[in-house]
MIZA-105522 format. One line per 5 residues: number of its first residue (from 1); their letters; for each residue x negated, y, z negated of C-alpha. Coordinates in nm, 4 decimals, decimal comma, m for minus. Example, Ala and Ser with C-alpha at 12.3 -4.5 7.8 and 13.67 -1.06 7.14 Angstrom:
// MIZA-105522
1	AS	m1,2300 m0,4500 m0,7800  m1,3670 m0,1060 m0,7140
***
This chain:
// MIZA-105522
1	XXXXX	m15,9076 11,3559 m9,6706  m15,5507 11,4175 m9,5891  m15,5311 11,5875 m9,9418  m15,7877 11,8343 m9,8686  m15,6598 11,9099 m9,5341
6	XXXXX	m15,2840 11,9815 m9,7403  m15,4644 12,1654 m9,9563  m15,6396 12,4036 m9,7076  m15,2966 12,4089 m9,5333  m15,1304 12,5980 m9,8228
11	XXXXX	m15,3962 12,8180 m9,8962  m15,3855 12,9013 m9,5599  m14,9923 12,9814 m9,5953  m15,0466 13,1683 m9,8656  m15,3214 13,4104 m9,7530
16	XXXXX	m15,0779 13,4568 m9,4541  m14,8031 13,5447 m9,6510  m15,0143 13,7580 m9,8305  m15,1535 13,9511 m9,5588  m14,7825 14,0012 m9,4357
21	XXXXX	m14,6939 14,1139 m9,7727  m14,9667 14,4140 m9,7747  m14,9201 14,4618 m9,3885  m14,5286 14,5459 m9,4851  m14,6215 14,7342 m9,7824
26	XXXXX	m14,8951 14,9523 m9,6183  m14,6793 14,9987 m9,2908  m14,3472 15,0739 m9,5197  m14,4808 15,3740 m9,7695  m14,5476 15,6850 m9,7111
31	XXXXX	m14,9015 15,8014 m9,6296  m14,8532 16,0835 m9,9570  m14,8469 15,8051 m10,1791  m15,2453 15,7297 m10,1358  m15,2889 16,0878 m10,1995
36	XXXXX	m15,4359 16,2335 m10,5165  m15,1809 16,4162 m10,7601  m15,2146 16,7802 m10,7186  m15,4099 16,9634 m10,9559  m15,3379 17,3813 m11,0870
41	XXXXX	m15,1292 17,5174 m11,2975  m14,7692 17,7108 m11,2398  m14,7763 17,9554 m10,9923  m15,1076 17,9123 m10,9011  m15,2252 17,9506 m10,5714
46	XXXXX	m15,6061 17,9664 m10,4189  m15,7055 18,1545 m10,1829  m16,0124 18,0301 m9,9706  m16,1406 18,3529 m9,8164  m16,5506 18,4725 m9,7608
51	XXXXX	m16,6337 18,7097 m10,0692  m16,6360 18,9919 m9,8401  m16,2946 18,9710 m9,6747  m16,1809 18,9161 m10,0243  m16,2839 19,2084 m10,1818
56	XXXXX	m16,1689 19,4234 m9,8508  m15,8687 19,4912 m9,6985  m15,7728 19,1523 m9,5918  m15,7486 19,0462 m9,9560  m15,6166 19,3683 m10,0553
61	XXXXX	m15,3121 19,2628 m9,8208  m15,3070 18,9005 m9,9952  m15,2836 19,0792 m10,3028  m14,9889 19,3009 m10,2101  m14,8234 19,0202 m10,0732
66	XXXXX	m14,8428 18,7289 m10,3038  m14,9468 18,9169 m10,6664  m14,6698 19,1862 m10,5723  m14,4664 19,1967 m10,9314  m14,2232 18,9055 m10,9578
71	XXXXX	m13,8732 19,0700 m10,9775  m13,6212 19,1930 m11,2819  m13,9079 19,1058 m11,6008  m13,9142 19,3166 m11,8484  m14,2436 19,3892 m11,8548
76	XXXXX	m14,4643 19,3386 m11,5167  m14,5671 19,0039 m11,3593  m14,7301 18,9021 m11,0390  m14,5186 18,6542 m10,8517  m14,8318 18,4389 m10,8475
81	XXXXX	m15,1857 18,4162 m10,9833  m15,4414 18,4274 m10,7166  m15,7962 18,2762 m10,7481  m16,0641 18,3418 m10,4533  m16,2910 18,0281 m10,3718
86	XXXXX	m16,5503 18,1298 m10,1044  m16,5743 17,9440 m9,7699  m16,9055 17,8015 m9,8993  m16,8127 17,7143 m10,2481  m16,4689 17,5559 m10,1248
91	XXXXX	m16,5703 17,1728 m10,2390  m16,3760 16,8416 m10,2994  m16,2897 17,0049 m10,6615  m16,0488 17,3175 m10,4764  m15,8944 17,0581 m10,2581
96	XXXXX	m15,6567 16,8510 m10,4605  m15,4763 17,1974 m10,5585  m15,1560 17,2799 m10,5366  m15,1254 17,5656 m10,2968  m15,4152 17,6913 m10,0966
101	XXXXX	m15,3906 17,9604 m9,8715  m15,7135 17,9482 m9,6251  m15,8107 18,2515 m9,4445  m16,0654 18,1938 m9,1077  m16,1930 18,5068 m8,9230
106	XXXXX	m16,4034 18,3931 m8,6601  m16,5229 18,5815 m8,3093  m16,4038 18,2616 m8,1506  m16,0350 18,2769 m8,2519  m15,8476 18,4239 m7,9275
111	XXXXX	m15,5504 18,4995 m8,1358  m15,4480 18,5456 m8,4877  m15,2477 18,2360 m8,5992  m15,0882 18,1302 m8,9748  m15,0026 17,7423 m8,9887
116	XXXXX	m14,8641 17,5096 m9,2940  m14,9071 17,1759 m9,4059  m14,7921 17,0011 m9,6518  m14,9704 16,7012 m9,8476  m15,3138 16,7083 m9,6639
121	XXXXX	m15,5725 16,6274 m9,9472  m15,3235 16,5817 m10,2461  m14,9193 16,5578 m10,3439  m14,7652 16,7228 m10,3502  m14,9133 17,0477 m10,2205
126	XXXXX	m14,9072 17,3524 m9,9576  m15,1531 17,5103 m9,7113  m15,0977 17,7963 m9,5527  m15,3832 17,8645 m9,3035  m15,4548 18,2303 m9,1072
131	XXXXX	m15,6938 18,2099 m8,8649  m15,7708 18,5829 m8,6954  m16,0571 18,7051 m8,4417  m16,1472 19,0569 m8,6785  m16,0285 19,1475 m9,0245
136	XXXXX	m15,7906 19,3631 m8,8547  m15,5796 19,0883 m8,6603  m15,6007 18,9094 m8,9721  m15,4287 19,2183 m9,1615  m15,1642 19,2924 m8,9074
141	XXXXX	m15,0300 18,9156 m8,9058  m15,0620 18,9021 m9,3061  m14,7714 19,1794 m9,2890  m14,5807 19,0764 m9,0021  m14,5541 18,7207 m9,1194
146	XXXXX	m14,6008 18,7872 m9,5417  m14,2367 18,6345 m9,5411  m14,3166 18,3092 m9,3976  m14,6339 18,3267 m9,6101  m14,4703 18,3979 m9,9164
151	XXXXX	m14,1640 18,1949 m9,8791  m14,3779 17,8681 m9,8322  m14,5436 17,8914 m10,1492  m14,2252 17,9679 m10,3320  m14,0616 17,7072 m10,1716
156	XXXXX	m14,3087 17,4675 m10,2893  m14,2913 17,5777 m10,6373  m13,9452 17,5232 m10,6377  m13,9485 17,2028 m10,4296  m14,1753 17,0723 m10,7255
161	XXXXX	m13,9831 17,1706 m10,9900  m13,6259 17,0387 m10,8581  m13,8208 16,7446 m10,7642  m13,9387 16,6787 m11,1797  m13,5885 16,7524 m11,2505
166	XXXXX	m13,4050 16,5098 m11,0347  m13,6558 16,2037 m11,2031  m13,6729 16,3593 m11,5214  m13,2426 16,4106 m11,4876  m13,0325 16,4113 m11,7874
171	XXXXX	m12,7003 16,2465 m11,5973  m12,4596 16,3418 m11,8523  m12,5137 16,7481 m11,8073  m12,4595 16,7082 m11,4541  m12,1364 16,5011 m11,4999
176	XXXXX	m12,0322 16,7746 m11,7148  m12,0776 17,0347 m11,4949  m11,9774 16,8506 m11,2099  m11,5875 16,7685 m11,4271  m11,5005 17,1556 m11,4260
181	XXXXX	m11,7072 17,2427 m11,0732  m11,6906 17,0191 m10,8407  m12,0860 17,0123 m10,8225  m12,3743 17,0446 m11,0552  m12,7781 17,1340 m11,0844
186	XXXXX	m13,0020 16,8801 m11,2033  m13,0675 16,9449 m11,5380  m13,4278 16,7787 m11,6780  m13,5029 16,5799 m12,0107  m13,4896 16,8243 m12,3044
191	XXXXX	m13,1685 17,0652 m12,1759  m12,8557 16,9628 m12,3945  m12,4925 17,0721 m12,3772  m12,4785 17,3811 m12,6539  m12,0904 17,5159 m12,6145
196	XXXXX	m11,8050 17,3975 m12,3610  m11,4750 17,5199 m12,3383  m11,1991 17,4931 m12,1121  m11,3681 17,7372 m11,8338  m11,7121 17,7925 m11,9954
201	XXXXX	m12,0156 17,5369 m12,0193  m12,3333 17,6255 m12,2072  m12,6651 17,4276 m12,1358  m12,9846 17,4886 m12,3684  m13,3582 17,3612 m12,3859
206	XXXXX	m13,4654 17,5614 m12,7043  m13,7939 17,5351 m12,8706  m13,9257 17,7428 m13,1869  m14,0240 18,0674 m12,9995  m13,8312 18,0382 m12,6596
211	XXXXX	m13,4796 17,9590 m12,5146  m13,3996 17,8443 m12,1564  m13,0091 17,8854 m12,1037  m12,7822 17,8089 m11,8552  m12,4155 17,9261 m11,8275
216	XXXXX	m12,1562 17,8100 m11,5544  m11,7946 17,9204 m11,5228  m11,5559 18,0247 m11,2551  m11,3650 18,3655 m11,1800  m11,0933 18,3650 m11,0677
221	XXXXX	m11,0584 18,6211 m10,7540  m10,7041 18,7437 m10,7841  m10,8655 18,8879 m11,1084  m11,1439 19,0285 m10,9594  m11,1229 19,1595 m10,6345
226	XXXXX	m10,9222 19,4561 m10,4915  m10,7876 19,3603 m10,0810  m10,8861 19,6068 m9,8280  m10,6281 19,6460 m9,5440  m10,7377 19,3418 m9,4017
231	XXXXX	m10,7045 19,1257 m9,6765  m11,0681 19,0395 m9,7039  m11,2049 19,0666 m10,0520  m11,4341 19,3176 m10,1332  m11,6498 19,1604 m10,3824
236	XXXXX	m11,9084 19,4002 m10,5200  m12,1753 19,3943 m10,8056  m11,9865 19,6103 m11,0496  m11,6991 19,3421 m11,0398  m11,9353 19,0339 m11,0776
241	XXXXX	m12,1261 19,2179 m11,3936  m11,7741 19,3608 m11,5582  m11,6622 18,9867 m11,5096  m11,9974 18,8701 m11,6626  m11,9513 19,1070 m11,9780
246	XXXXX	m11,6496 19,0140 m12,0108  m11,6913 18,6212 m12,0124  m12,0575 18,6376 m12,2202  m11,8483 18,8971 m12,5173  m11,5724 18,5850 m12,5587
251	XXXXX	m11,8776 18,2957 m12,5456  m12,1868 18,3655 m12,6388  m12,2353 18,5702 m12,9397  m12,5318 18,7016 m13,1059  m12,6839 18,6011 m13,4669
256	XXXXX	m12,4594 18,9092 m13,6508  m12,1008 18,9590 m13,6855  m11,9940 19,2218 m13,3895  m12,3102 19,0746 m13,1533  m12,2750 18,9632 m12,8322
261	XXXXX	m12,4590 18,9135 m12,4970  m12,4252 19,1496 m12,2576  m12,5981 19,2815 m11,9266  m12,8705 19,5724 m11,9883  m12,7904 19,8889 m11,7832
266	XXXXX	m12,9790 20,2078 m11,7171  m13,1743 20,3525 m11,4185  m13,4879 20,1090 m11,4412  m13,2919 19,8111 m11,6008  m13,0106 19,7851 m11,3538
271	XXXXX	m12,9093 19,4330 m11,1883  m12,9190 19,3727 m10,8224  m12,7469 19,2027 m10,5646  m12,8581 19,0080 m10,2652  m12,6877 18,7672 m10,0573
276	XXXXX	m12,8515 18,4504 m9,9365  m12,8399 18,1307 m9,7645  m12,9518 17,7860 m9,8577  m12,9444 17,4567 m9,7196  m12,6301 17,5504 m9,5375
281	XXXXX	m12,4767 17,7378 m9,8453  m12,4309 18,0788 m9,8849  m12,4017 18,2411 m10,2057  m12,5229 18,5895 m10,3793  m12,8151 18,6019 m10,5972
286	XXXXX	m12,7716 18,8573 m10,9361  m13,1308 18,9507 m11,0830  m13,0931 19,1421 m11,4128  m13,1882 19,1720 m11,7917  m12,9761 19,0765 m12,0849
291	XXXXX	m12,9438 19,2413 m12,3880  m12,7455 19,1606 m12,7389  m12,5254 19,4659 m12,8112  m12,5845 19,6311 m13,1615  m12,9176 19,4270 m13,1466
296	XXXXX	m13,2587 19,4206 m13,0293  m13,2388 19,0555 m12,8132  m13,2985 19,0524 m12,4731  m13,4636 18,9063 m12,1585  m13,4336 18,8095 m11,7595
301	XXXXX	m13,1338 18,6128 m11,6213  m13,0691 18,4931 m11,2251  m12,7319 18,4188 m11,1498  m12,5817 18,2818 m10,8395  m12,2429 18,3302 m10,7709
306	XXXXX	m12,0468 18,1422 m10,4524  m11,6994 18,0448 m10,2972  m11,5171 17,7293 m10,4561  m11,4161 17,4740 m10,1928  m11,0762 17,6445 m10,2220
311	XXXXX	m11,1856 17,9945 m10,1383  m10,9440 18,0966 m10,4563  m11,2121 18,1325 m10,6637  m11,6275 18,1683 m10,7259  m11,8640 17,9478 m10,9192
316	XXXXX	m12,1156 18,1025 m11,1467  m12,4298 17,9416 m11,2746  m12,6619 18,1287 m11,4319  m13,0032 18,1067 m11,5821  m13,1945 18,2829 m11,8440
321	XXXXX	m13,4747 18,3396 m12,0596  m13,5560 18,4519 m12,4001  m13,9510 18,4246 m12,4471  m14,0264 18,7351 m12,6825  m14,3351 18,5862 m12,7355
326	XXXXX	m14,4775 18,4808 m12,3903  m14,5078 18,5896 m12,0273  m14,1415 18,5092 m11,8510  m14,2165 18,4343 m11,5051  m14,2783 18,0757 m11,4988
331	XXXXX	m13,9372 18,0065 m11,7695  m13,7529 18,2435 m11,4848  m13,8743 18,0088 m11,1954  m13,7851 17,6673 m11,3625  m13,4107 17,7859 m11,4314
336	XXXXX	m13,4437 17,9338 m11,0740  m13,5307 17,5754 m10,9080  m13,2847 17,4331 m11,1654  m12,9812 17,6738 m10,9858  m13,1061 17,6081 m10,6307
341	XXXXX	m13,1276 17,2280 m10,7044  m12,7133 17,2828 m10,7091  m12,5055 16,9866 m10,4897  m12,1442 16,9712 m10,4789  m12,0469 16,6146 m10,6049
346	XXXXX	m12,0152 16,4165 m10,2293  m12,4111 16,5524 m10,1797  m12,5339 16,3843 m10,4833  m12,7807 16,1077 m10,3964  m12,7705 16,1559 m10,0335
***
């Protein structure tokens, strides 16, 4: 008899401990982690609207918003590919997507509102939500808040990709990097070190019909920059592209003797300048096309170009894209994420 009663003892321990074990376990992950894997492709987005509205104005100012052509391609792209789903057809199969934007127009909405959550039905994934008493309020908040709209669905397409790239990481590109810069992107499986020099690194993934790049080097600013009376520096496009051309002729040259890789100019192929600030750095953003000179090469490149820690000179890292085959957009976004994925080397693993 004692026997038993040991025996019932233990098993009595152990389903204790094991109920502490899933009570700790449940209590210490997050609640995303019982969620479904988002579903959709790439720059995808959904947007659950009545057939109506869709085909109107209200969708017409979607449409302007978030298919608006996705900047310096060479031929045209929308910034994202929209799908409409119906109110009624909008069923446990649209749910798990990756970004949903869900428009309510109801009588009973007092004021037109836009919300977002993140990670509702699936993981990870967006939803913007505009609610709107009349198509009209619903129109007038799409513009005056297409921003916020716009930048939350970028930002999770970016947020995803830096995220692959962090788990996917190859380490020994962003020691590399991180050697001449003081800081690095995360570079993802498949990306391997193509050329370095003493000031000029050259990252590639390569496949047989496309060619994701990435170049970093500094520049120096006593080189670059004229002082106005004030001794500020006066840093402008011209003097960030001549330095480009400059740097690209001595490092990255084309398939021919006398080739080379250059920046495209004219009228509708000119480069553009914008500055901009992320997670507490600021830095200027360079959208152009390439081109090889004395050859027919070419493509899309994002650059992003910021102060050193020792104001004496700037970092550039720059992304590009030669797909003559395919659409660009999605290539341009990945090496996009890749550049804003950037840490300097005290941030890494924070």
């Amino acid at each position: 008899m004692k026997g038993i009663f040991n025996t019932l003892r233990m098993a009595g321990a152990a389903v204790a401990s094991l109920v502490m074990i899933f009570t700790a376990v449940s209590c210490g992950n997050d609640a995303s982690t019982l969620l479904r894997q988002a579903s959709g492709k790439a720059g995808e987005v959904i947007v659950v609207c009545g057939k109506g509205y869709w085909e109107g104005d209200v969708g017409g100012a979607i449409r302007d918003l978030l298919a608006a052509d996705y900047p310096s391609l060479p031929q045209r792209e929308a910034s994202f590919d929209l799908i409409n789903v119906p109110d009624n057809m909008f069923t446990d199969m649209f749910r798990t997507h990756r970004n949903l934007v869900m428009v309510k127009i109801s009588k009973d909405e007092s004021e037109a509102k836009m919300g977002i959550r993140n990670d509702v039905w699936s993981t990870p994934q967006t939803i913007v939500t505009i609610t709107a008493g009349s198509a009209e309020q619903a129109i007038s908040l799409i513009k005056s808040d297409g921003e916020k709209l716009f930048n939350a669905i970028e930002q999770a397409e970016r947020n995803r990709i830096i995220r692959s790239s962090k788990r996917y990481e190859e380490v020994s590109l962003r020691n590399t990097v991180t050697k001449m810069l003081g800081g690095s992107p995360y570079f993802p499986s498949g990306y391997s070190l193509k050329k370095m020099t003493d000031d000029f690194i050259w990252i590639s993934y390569e496949t047989s019909y496309t060619n994701q790049g990435f170049f970093a080097y500094r520049i120096d600013i006593s080189d670059l920059v004229k002082h106005n009376a004030g001794g500020v520096p006066d840093i402008t496009l011209e003097m960030l592209i001549a330095a480009r051309n400059i740097i690209l002729e001595r490092n990255v040259p084309g398939m021919f003797e006398g080739t080379y890789m250059t920046t495209a100019s004219g009228e509708e192929q000119a480069p553009s300048l914008k500055w901009m600030k992320y997670k507490g750095r600021d830095f200027g953003e360079i959208r152009g096309l390439w081109e090889v000179q004395n050859d027919f090469m070419g493509g899309p490149f994002v650059q992003h170009v910021f102060y050193d820690k020792d104001g004496q000179s700037l970092i550039v890292l720059e992304g590009f894209v030669y797909a003559p085959k395919y659409d660009k957009r999605n290539y341009l976004r990945q090496l996009e994420a890749i550049l804003y994925s950037f840490e300097w080397e005290e941030e890494f693993n924070k």
